[in-house]
N, C-alpha and C positions, 0 to 999 in steps of 0.2 A: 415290196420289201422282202428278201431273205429274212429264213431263223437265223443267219448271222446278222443280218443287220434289228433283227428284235434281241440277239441276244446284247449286243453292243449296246441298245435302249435300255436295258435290264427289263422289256417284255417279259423274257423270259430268261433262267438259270441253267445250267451246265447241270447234266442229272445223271449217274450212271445207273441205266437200267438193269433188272433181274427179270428171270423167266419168271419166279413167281409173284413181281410184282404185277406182271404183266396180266398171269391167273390168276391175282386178288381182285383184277380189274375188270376182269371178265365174268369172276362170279358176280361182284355187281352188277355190270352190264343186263345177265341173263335172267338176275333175279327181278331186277327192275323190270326187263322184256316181262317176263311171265307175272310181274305180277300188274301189270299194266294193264291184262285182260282179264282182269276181275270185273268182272259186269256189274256188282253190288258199290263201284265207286264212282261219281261222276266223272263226265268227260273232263272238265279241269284238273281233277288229279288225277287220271291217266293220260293227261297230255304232259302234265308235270313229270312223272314218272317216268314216261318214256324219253322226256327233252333232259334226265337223268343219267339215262341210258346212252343218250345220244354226246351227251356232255364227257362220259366216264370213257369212251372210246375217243374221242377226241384227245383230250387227257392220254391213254394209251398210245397213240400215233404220237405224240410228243415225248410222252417217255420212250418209247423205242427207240426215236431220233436223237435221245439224249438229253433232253428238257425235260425242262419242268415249266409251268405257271408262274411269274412274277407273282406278286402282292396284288397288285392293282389290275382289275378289269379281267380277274385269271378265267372267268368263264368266257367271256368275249375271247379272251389272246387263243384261249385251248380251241376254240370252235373256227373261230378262223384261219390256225396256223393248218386247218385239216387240208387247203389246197397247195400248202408247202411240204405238208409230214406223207399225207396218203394218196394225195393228189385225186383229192375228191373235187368232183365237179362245183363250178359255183353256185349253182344254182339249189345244190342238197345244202349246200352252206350256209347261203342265202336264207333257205327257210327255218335252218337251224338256229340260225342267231334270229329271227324275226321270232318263232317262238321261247327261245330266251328272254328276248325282252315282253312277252303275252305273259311268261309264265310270272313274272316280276309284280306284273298289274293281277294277275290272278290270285297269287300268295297274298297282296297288299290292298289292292283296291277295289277291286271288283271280282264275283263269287260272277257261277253262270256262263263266263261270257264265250265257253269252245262248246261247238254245237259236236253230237256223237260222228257225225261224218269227217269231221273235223279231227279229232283224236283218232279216230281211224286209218285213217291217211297219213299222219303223222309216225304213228306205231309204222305201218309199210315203211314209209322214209327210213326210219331207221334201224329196222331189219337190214334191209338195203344194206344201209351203210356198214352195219355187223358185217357183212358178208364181205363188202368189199373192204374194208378195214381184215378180215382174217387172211385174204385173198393177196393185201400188201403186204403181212406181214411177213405170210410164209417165200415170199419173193424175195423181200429187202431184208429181212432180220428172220430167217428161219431156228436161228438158234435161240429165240425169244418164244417162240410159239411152246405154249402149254400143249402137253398132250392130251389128249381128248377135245381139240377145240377145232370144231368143223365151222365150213361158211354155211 
């Protein structure tokens, strides 16, 4: 499916974006990066944090395209519209939304359950993707790009 064809579902809403929503988006993004590597927090809520991170860029690649999130399912729509917005691979996708739905059981039902190697790899993924999300931005919507915002 097309964001035209989610926007016809009401998936998602018609958005006109700003440069600086785009760097309100990005301070979270960075803040959540950094602070995702606080060693004094366990691995579940630095895999949270960072699947934050990775959610708030998602989010940005849709506002840039000119959406928004519908009501319903807006973390799923946001994570997955990223191979229609930035044309990230599916596979980053794939893990994105599989820890979407860990972080859900993590918040709710079970404490414990991401091992440290685990949040590690996770934080990598989505540096990654930081880079390649600034990397389309300044390609497809350079007039969107905040200054001071490197891959």
């Amino acid at each position: 499916m097309s964001l035209a064809d989610w926007l016809a579902n009401r998936w998602i809403v018609a958005h006109e974006p700003s440069r600086e929503e785009i760097a309100d988006l990005f301070t979270v993004v960075d803040r959540d990066l950094k602070d995702a590597t606080l060693p004094q927090l366990s691995a579940d809520w630095r895999l949270g944090i960072t699947y934050n991170a990775g959610l708030q860029l998602a989010t940005l690649a849709l506002v840039a395209e000119g959406y928004r999130p519908g009501r319903e399912r807006a973390h799923e729509r946001a994570i997955l519209s990223l191979r229609d917005t930035a044309a990230i691979a599916g596979e980053t996708v794939n893990v994105l939304d599989a820890v979407r739905r860990k972080r859900n059981q993590i918040n709710y039902e079970h404490a414990g359950t991401t091992s440290e190697a685990e949040a590690k790899e996770f934080y990598r993924t989505v540096t990654t993707l930081r880079a390649d999300v600034v990397r389309w931005l300044r390609k497809k919507h350079p007039t969107l790009v905040p200054p001071g915002i490197t891959a």
